[in-house]
PyMOL CGO cylinders between C-alpha atoms (Angstrom):
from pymol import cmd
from pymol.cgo import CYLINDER

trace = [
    CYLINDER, 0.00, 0.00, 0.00, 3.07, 2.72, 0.38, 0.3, 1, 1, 1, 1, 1, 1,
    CYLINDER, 3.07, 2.72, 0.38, 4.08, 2.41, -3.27, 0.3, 1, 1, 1, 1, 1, 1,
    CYLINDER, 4.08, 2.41, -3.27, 0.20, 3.14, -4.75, 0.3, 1, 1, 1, 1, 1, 1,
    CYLINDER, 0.20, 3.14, -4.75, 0.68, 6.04, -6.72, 0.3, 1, 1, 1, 1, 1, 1,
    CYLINDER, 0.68, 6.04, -6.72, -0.48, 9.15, -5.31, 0.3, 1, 1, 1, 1, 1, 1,
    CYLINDER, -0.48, 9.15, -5.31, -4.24, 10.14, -5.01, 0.3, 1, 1, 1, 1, 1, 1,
    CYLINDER, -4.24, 10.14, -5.01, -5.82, 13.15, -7.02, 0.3, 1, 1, 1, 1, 1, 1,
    CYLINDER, -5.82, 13.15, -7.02, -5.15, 16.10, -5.86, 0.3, 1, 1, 1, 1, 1, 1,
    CYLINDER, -5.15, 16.10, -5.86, -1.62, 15.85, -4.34, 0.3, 1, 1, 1, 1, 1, 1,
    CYLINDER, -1.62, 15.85, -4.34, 1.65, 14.76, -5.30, 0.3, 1, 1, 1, 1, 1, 1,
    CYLINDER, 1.65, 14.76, -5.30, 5.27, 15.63, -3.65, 0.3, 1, 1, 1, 1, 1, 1,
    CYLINDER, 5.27, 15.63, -3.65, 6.42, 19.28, -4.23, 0.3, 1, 1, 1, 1, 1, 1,
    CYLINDER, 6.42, 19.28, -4.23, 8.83, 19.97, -6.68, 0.3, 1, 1, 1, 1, 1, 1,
    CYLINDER, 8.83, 19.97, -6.68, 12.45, 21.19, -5.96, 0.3, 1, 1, 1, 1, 1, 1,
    CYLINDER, 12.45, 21.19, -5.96, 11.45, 24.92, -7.49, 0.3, 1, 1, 1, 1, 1, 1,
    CYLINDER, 11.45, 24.92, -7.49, 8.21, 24.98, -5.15, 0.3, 1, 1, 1, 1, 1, 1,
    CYLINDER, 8.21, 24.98, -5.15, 9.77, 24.34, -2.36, 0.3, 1, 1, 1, 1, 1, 1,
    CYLINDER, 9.77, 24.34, -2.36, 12.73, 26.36, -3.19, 0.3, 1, 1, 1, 1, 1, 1,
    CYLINDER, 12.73, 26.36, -3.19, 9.97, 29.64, -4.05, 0.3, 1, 1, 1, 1, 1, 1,
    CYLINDER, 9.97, 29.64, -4.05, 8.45, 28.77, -0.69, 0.3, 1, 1, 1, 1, 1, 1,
    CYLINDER, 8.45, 28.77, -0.69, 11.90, 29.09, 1.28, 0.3, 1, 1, 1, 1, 1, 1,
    CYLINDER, 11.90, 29.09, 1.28, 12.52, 32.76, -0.82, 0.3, 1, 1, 1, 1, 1, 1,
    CYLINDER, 12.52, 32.76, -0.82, 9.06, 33.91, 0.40, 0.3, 1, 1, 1, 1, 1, 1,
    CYLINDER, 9.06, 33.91, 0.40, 9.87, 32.71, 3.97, 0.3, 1, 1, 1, 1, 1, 1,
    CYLINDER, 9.87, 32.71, 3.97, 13.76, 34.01, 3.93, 0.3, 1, 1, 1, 1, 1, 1,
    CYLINDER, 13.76, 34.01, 3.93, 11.82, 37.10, 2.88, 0.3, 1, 1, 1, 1, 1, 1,
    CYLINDER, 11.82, 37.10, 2.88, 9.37, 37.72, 5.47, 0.3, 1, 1, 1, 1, 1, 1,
    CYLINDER, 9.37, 37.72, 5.47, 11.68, 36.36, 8.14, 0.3, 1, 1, 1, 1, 1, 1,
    CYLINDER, 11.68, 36.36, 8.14, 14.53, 39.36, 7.09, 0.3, 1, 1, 1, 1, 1, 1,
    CYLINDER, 14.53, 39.36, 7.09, 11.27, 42.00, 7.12, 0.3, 1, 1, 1, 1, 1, 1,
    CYLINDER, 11.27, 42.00, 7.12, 10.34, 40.96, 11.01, 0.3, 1, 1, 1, 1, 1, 1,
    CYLINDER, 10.34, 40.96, 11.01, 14.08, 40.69, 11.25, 0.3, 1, 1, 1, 1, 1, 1,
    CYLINDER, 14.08, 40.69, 11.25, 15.31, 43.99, 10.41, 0.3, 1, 1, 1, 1, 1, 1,
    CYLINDER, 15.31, 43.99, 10.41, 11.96, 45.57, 12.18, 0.3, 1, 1, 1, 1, 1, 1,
    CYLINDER, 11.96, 45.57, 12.18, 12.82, 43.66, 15.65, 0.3, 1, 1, 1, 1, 1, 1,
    CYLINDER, 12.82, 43.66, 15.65, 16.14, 45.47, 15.18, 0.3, 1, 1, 1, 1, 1, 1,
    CYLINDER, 16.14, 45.47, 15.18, 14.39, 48.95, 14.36, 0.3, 1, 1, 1, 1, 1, 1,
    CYLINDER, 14.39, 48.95, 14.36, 12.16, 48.30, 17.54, 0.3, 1, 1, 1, 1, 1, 1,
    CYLINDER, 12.16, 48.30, 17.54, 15.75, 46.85, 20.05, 0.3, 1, 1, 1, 1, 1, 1,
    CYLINDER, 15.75, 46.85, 20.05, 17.92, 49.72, 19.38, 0.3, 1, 1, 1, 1, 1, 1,
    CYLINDER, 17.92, 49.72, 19.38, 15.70, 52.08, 21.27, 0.3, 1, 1, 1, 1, 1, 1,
    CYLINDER, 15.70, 52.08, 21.27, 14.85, 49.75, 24.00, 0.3, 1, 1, 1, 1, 1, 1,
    CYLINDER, 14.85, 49.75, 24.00, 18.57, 48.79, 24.66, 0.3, 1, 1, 1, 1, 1, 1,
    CYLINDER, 18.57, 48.79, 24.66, 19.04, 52.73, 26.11, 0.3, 1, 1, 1, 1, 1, 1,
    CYLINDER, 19.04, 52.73, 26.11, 15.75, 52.02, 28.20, 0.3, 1, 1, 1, 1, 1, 1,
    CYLINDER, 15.75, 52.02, 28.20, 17.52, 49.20, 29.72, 0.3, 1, 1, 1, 1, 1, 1,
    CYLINDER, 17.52, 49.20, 29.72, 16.62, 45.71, 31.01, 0.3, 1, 1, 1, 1, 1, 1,
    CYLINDER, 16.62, 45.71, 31.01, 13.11, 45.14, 31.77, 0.3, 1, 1, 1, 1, 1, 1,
    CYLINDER, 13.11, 45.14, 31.77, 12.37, 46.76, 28.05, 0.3, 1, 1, 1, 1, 1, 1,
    CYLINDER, 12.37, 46.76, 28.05, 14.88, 44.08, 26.87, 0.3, 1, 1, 1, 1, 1, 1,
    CYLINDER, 14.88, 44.08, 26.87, 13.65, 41.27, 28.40, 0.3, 1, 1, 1, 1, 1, 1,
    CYLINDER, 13.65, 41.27, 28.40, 10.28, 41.59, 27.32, 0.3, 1, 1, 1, 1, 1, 1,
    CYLINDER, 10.28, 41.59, 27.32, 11.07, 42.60, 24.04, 0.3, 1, 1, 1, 1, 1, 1,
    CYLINDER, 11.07, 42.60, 24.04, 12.95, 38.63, 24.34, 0.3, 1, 1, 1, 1, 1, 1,
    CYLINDER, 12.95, 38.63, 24.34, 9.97, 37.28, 25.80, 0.3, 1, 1, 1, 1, 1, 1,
    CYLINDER, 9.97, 37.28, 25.80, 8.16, 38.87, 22.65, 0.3, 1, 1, 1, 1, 1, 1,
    CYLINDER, 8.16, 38.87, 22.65, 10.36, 37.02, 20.29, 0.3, 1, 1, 1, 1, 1, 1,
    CYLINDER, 10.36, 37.02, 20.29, 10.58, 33.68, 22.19, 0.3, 1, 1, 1, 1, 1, 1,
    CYLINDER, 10.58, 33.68, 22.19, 6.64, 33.67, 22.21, 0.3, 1, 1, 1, 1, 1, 1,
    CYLINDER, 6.64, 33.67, 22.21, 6.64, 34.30, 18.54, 0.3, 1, 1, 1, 1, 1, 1,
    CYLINDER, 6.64, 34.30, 18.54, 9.34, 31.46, 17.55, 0.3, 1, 1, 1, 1, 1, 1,
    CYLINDER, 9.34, 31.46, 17.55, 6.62, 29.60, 19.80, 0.3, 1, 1, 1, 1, 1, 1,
    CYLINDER, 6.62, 29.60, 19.80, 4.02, 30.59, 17.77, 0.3, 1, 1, 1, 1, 1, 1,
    CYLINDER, 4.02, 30.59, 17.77, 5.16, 30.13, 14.23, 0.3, 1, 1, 1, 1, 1, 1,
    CYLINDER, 5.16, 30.13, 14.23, 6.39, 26.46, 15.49, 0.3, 1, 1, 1, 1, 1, 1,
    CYLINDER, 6.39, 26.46, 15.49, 2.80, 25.31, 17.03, 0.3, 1, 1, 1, 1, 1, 1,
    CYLINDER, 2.80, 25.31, 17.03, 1.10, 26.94, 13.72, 0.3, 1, 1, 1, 1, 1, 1,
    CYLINDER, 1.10, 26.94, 13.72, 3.34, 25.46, 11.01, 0.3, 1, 1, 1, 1, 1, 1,
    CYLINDER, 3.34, 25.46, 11.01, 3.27, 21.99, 13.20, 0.3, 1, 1, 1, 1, 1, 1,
    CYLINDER, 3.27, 21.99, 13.20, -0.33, 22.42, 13.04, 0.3, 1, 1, 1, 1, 1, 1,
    CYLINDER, -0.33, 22.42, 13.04, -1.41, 23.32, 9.34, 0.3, 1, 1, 1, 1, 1, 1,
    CYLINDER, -1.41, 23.32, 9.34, 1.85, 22.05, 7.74, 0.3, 1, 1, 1, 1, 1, 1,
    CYLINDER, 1.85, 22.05, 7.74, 2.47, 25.51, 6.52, 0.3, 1, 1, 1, 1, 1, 1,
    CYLINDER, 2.47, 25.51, 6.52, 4.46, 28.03, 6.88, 0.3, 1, 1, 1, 1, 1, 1,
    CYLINDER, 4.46, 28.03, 6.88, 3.72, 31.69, 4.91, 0.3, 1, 1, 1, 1, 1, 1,
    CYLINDER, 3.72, 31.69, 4.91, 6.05, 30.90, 2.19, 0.3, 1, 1, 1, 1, 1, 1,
    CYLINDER, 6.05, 30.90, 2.19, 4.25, 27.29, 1.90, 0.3, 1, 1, 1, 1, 1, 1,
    CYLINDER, 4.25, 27.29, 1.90, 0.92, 28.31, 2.11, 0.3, 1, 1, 1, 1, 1, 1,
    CYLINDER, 0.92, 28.31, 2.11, 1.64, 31.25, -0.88, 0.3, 1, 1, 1, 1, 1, 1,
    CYLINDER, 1.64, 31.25, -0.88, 3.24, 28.09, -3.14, 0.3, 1, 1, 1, 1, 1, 1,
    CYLINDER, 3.24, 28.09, -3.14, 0.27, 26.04, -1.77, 0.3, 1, 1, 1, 1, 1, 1,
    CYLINDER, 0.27, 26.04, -1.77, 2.59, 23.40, -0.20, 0.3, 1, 1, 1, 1, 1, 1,
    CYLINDER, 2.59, 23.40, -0.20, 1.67, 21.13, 3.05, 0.3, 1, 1, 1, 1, 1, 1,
    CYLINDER, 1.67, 21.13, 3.05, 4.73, 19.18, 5.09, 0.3, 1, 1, 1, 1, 1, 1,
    CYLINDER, 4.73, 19.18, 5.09, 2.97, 16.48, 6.08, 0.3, 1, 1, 1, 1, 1, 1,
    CYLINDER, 2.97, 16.48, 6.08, 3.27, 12.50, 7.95, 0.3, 1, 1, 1, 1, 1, 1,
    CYLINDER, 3.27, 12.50, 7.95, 3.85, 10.02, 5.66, 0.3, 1, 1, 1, 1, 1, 1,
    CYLINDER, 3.85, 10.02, 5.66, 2.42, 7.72, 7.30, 0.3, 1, 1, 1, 1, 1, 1,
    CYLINDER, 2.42, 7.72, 7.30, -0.75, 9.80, 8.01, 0.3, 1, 1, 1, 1, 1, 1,
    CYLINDER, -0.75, 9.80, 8.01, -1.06, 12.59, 4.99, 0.3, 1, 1, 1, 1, 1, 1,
    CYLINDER, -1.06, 12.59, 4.99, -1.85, 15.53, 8.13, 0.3, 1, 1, 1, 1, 1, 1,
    CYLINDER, -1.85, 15.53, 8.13, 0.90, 17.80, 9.49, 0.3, 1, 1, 1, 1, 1, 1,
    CYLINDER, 0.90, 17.80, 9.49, 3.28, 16.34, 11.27, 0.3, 1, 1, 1, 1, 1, 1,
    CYLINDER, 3.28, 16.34, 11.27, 2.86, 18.42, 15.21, 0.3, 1, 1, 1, 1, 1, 1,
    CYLINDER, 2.86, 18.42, 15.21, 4.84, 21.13, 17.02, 0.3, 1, 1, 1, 1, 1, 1,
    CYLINDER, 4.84, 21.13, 17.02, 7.35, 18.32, 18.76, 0.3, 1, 1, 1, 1, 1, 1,
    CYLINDER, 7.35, 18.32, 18.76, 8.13, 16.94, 15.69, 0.3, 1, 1, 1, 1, 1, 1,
    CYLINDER, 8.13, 16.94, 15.69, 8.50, 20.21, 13.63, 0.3, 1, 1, 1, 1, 1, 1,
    CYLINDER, 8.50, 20.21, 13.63, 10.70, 20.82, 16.66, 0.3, 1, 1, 1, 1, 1, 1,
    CYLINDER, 10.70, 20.82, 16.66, 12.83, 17.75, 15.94, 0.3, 1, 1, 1, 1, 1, 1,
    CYLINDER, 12.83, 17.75, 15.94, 13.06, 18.23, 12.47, 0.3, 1, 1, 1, 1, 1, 1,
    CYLINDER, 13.06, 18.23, 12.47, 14.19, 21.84, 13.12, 0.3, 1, 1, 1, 1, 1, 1,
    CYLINDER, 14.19, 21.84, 13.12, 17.14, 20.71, 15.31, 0.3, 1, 1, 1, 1, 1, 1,
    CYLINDER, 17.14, 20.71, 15.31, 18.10, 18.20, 13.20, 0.3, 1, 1, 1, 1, 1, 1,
    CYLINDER, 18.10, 18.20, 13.20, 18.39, 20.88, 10.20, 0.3, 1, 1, 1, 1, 1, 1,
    CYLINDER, 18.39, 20.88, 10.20, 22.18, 21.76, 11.13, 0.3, 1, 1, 1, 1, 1, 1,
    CYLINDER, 22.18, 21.76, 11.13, 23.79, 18.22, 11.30, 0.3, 1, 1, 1, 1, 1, 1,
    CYLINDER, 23.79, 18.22, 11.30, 22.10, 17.73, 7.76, 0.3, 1, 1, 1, 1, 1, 1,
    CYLINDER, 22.10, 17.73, 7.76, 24.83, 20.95, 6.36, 0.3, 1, 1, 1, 1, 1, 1,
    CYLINDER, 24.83, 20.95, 6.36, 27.99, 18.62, 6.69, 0.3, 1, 1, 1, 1, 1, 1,
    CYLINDER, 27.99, 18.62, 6.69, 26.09, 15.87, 4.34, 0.3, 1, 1, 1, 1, 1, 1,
    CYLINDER, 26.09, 15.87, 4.34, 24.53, 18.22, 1.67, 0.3, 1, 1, 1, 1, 1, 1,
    CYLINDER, 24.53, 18.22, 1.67, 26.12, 16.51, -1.32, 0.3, 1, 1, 1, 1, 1, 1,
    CYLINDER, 26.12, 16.51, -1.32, 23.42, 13.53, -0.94, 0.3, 1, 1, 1, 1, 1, 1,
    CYLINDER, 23.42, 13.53, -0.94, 20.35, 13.98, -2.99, 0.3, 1, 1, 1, 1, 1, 1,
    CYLINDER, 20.35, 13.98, -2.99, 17.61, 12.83, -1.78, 0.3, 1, 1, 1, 1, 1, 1,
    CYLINDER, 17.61, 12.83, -1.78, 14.67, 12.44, -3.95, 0.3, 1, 1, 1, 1, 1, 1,
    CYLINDER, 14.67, 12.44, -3.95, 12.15, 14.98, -3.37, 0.3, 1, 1, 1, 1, 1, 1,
    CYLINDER, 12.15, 14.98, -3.37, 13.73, 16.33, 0.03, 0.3, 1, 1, 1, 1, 1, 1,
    CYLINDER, 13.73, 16.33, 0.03, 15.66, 16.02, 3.03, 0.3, 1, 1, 1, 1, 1, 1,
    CYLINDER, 15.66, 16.02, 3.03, 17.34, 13.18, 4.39, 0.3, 1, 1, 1, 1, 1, 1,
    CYLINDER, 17.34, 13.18, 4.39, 16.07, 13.50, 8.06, 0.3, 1, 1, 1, 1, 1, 1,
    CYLINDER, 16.07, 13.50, 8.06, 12.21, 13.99, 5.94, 0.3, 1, 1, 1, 1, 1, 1,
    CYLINDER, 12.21, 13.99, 5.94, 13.16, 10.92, 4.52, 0.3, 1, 1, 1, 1, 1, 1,
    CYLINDER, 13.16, 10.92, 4.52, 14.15, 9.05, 7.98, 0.3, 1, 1, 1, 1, 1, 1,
    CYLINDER, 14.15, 9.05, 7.98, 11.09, 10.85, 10.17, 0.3, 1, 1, 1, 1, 1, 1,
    CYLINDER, 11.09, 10.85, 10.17, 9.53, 9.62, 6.91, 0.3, 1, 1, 1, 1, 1, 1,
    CYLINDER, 9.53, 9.62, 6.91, 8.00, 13.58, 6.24, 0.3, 1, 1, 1, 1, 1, 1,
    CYLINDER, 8.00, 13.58, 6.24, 7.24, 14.92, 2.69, 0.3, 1, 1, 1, 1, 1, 1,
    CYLINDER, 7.24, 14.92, 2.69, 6.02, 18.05, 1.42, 0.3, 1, 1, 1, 1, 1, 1,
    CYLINDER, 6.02, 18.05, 1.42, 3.01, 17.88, -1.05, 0.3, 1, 1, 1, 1, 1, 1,
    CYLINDER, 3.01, 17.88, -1.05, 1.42, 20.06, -3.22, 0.3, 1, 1, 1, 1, 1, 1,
    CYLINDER, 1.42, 20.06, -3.22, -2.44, 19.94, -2.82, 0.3, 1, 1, 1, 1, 1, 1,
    CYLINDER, -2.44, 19.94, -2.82, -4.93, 21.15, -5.86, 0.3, 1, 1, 1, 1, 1, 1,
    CYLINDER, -4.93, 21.15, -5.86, -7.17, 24.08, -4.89, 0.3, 1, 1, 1, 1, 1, 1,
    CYLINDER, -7.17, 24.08, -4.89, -9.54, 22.95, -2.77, 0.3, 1, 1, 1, 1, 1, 1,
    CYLINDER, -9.54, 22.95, -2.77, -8.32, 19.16, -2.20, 0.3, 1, 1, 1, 1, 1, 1,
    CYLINDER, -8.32, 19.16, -2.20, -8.32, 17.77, 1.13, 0.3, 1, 1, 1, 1, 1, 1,
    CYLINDER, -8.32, 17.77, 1.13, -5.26, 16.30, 2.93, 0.3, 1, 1, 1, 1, 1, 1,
    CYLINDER, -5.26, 16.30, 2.93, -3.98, 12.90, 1.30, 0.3, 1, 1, 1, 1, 1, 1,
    CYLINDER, -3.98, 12.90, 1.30, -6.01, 9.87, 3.89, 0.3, 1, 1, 1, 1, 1, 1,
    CYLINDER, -6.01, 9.87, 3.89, -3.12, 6.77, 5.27, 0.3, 1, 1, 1, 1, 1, 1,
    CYLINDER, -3.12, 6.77, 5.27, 0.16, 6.66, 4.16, 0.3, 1, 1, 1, 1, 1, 1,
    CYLINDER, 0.16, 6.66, 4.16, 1.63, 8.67, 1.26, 0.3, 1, 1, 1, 1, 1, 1,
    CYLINDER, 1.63, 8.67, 1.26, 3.83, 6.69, -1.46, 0.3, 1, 1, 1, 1, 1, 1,
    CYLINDER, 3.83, 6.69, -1.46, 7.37, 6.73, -1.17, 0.3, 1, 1, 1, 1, 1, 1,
    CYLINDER, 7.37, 6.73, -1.17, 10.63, 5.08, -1.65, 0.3, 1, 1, 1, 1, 1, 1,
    CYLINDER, 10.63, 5.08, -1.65, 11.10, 1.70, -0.38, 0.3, 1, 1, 1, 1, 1, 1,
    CYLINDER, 11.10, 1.70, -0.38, 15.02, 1.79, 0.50, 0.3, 1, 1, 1, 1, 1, 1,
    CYLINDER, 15.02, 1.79, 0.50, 17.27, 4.93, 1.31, 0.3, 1, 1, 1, 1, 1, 1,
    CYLINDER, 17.27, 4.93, 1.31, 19.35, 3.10, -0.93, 0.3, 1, 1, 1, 1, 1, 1,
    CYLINDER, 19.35, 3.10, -0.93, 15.88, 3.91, -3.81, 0.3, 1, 1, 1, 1, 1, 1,
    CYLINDER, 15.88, 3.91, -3.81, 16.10, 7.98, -3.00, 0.3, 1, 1, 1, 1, 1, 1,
    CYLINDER, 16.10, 7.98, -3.00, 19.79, 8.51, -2.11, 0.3, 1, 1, 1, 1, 1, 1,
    CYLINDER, 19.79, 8.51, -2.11, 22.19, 9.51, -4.66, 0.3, 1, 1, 1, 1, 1, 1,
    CYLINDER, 22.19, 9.51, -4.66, 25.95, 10.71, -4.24, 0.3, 1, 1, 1, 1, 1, 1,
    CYLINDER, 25.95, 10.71, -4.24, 26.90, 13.36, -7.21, 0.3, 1, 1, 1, 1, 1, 1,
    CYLINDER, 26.90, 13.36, -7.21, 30.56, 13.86, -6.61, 0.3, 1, 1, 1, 1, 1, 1,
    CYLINDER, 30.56, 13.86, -6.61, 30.61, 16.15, -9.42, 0.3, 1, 1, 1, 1, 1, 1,
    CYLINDER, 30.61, 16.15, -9.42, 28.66, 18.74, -7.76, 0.3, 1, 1, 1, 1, 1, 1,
    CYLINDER, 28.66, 18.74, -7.76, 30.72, 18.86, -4.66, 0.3, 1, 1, 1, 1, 1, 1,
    CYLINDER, 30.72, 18.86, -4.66, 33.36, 21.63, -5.98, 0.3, 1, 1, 1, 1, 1, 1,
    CYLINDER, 33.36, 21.63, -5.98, 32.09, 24.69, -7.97, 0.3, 1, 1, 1, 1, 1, 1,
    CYLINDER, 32.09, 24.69, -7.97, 32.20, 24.80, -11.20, 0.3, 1, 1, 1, 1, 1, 1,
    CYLINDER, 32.20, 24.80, -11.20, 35.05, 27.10, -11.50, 0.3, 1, 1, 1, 1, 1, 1,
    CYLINDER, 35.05, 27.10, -11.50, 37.07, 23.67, -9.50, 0.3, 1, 1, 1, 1, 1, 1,
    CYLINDER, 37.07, 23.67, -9.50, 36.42, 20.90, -11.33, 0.3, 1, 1, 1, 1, 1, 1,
]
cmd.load_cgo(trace, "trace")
């Protein structure tokens, strides 16, 4: 039943989606970014209980955005591209704690970013997460989503693209 081709209305997001989706996040995240900073300078002269609630402020924000984006799948750069990150074994978002995970686990994937990975991350591929693209108006994908049957099937190593070009 995991390797049944995928049901109308969905199917995994393409590199370029989810590479538009990251631009429109990177985006938004260096607006609220550079305003935080607008908003700190001043409250830096006012001194510590301005700072520390302006901290409290951001921490409960970073809260916020986790507990959303574990809970709809999206995140505003998603939702724009009409993109979900969902369970593969379920088809619904995959919750805060393991959006949390994921998120921690983002660094020690830098070191390894020569392997491909067929539609997505290695750790997506181990917590066994994909991102979809949904049809207007489709519902979530029902049971588990299609997907390789080996990380030997979705793992390639391109040794070619590890220098630049300018290199090799």
């Amino acid at each position: 039943m995991r390797n049944q081709p995928p049901t109308p209305g969905w199917r995994p997001a393409t590199s370029t989606e989810r590479l538009h989706a990251k631009l429109v996040d990177f985006g938004i995240g260096g607006v609220i970014l550079l305003g935080s900073l607008i908003v700190a300078v001043p409250l830096l002269a006012m001194g510590g209980a301005a700072v520390a609630l302006f901290l409290l402020a951001w921490i409960g924000f970073v809260v916020w955005a986790l507990v959303r984006e574990g809970r709809t799948g999206q995140t505003w750069g998603r939702k724009r591209v009409g993109l979900y990150l969902v369970s593969g074994r379920t088809g619904r978002p995959i919750g805060a704690w393991k959006l949390f995970l994921r998120s921690l686990l983002t660094p020690v994937e830098v070191p390894v970013f020569f392997l491909k990975i067929k539609g997505g991350r290695l750790f997506d591929w181990h917590l066994d997460l994909q991102v979809i693209k949904l049809a207007p108006g489709a519902p979530l994908p029902q049971g588990p989503l299609p997907r390789a049957r080996s990380l030997r099937d979705s793992v390639s190593v391109d040794p070619m693209n590890l220098l630049p070009p300018s290199l090799s």
